[in-house]
N, CA, C and O of each residue as an XYZ file, in Angstrom:
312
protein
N      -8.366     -5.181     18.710
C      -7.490     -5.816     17.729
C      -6.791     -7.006     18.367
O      -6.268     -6.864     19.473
N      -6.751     -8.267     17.678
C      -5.759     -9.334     18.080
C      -4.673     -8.874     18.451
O      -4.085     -7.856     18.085
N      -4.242    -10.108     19.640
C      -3.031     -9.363     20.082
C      -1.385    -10.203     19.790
O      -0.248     -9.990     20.212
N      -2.164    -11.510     18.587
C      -1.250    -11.806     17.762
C      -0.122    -11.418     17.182
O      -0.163    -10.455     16.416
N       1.051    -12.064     17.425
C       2.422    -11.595     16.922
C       2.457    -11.627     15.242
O       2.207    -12.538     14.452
N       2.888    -10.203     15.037
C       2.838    -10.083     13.387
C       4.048    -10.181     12.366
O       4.522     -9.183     11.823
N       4.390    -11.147     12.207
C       5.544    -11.033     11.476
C       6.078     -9.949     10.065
O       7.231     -9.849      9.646
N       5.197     -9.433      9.690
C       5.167     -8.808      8.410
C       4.365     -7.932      8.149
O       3.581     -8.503      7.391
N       3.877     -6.453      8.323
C       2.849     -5.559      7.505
C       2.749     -5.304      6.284
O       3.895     -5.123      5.872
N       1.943     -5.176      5.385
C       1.392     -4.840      4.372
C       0.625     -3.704      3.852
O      -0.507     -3.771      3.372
N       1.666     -2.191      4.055
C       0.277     -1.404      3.683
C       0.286     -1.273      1.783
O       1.063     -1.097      0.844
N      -1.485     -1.556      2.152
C      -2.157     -1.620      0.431
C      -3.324     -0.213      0.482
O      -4.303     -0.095     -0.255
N      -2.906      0.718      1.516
C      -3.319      1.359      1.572
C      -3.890      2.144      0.006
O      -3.169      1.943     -0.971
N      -5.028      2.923     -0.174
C      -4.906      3.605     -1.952
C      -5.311      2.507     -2.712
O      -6.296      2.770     -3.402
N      -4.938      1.493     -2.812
C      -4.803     -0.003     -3.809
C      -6.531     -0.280     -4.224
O      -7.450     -0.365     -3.410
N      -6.592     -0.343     -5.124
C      -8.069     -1.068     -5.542
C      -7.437     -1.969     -6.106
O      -6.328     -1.976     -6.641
N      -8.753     -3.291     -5.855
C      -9.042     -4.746     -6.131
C      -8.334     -4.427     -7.872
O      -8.407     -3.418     -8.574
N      -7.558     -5.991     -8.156
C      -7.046     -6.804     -7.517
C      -5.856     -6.971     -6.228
O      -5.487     -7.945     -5.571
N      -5.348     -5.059     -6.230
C      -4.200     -5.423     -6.080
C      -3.963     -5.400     -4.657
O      -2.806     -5.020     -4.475
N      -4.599     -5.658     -3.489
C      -4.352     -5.593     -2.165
C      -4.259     -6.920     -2.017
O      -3.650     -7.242     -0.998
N      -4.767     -8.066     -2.877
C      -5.221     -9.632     -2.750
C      -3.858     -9.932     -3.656
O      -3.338    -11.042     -3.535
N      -3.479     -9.299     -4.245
C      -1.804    -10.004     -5.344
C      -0.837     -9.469     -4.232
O       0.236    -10.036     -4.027
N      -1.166     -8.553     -3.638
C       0.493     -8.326     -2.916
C       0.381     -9.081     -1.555
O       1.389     -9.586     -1.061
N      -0.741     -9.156     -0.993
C      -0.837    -10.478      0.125
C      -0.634    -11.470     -0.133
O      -0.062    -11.995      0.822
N      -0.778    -12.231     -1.032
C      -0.584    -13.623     -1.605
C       0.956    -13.665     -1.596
O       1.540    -14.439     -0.838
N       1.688    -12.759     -2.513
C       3.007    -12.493     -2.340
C       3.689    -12.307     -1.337
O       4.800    -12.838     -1.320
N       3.203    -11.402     -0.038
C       4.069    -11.621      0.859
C       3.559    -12.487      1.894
O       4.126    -12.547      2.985
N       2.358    -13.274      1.583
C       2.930    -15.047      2.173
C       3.388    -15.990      2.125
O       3.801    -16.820      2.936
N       3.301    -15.846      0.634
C       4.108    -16.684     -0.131
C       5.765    -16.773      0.469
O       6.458    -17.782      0.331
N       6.133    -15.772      1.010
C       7.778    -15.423      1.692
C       7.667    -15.957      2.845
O       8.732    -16.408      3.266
N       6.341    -16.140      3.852
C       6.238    -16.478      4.975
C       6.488    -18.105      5.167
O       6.529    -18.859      4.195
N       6.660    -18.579      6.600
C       6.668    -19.577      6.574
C       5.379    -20.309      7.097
O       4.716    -19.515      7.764
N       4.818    -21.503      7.026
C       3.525    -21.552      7.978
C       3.615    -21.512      9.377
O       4.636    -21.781     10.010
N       2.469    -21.152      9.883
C       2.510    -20.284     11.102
C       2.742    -18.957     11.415
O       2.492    -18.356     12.460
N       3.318    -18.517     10.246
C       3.932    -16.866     10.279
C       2.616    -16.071     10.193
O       1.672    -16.671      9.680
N       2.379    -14.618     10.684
C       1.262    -13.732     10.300
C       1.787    -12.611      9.375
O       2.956    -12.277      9.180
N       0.703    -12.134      8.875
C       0.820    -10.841      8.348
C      -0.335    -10.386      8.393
O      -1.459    -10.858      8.225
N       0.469     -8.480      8.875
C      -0.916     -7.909      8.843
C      -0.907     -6.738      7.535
O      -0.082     -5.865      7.262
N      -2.148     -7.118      6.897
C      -1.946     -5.865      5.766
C      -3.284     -5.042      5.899
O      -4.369     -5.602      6.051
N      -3.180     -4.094      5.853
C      -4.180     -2.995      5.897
C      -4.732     -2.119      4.373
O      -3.951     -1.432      3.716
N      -5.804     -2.259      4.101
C      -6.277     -1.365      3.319
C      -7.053     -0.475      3.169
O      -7.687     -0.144      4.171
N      -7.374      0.436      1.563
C      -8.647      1.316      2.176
C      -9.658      1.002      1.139
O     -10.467      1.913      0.962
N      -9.812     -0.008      0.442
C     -10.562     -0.691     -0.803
C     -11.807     -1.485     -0.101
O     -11.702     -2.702      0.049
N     -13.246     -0.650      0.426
C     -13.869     -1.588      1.240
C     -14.341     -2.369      0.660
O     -15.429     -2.634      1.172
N     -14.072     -3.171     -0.511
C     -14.022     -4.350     -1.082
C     -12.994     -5.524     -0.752
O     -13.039     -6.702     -1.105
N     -11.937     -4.769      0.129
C     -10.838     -6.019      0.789
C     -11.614     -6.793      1.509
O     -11.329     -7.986      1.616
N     -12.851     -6.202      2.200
C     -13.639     -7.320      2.886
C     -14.261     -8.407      2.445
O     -14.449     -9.386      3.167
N     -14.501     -8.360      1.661
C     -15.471     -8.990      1.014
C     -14.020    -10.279      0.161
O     -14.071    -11.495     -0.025
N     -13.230     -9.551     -0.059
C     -12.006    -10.587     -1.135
C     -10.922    -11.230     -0.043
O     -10.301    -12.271     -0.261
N     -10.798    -10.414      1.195
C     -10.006    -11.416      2.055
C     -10.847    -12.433      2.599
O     -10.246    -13.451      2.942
N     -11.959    -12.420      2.749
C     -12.794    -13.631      3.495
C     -12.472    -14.685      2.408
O     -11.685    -15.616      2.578
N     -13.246    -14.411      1.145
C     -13.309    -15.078     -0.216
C     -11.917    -15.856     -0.666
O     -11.954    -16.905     -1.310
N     -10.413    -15.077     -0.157
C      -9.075    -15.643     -0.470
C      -8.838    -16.636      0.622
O      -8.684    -17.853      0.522
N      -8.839    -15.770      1.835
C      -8.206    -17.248      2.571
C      -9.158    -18.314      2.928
O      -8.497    -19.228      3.420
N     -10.602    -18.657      2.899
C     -11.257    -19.789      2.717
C     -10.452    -20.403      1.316
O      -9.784    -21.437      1.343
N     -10.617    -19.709      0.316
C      -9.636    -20.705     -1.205
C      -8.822    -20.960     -0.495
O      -8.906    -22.059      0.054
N      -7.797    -20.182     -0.208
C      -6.455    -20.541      0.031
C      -5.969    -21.819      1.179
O      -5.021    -22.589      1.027
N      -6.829    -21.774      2.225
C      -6.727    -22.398      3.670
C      -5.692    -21.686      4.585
O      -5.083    -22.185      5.532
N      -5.626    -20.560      4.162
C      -4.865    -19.624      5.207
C      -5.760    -19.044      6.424
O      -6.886    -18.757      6.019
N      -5.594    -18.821      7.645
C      -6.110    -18.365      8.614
C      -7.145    -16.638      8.458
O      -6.431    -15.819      7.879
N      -8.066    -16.239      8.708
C      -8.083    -14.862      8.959
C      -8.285    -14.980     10.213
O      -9.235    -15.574     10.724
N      -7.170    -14.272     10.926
C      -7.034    -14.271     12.695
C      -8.077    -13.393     13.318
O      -8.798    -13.442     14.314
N      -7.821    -12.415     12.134
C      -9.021    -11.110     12.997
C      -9.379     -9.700     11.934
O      -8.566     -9.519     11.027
N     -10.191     -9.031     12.005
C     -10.385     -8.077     10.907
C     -10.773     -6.860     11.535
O     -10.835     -7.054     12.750
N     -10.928     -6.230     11.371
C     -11.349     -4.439     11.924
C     -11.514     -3.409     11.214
O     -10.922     -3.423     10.135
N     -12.297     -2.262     11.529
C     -12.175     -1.593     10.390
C     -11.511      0.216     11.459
O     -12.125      0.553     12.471
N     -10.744      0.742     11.136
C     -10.522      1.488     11.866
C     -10.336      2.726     11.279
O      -9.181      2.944     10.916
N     -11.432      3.897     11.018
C     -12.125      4.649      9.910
C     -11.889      4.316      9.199
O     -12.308      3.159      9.159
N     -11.040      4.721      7.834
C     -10.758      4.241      6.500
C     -10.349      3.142      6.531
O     -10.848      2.355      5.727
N      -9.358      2.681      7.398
C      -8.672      1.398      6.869
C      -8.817     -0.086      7.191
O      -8.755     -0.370      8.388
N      -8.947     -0.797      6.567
C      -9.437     -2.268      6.820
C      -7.986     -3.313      7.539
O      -6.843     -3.441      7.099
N      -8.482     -3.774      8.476
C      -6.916     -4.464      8.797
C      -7.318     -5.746      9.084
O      -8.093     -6.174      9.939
N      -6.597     -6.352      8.139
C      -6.501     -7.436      8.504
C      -5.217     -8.414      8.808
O      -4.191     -8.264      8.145
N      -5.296     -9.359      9.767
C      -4.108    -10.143     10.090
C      -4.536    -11.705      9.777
O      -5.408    -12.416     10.275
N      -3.611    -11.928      8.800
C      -3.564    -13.501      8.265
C      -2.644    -14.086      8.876
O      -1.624    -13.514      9.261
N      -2.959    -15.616      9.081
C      -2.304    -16.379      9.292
C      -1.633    -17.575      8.283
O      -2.556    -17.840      7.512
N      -0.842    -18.149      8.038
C      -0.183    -18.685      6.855
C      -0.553    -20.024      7.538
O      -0.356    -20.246      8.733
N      -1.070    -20.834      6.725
C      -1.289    -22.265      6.577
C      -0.128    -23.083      6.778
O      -0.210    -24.307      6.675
């Protein structure tokens, strides 16, 4: 796992699509740029929609993992 400083977690743990991608958006939206957040889910469709968001968005994906159930990922804010 990156060993990036995380300003903020996100568990979307349980959450099916859309809603692990609306509450990340939201709590970057609070961030400042440069800030991270890491949010974790168990929707193995977050993979597939965090790649897909932060290319739209131009936000960073620092690093991804999957660690049994849960998907983690740490964004970086544009």
């Amino acid at each position: 796992m990156s060993d990036t400083q995380v300003n903020i977690e996100l568990d979307c743990r349980g959450l099916n699509c859309p809603l692990p991608i609306l509450k990340t958006k939201k709590a970057i939206d609070n961030l400042n740029s440069g800030e991270t957040l890491k949010m974790v889910a168990t929707d193995p469709g977050s993979t597939n929609d965090m790649n897909a968001w932060t290319k739209r968005t131009g936000n960073e994906l620092v690093s991804h993992e999957q660690d049994g159930n849960d998907y983690i990922f740490i964004i970086r804010k544009k």
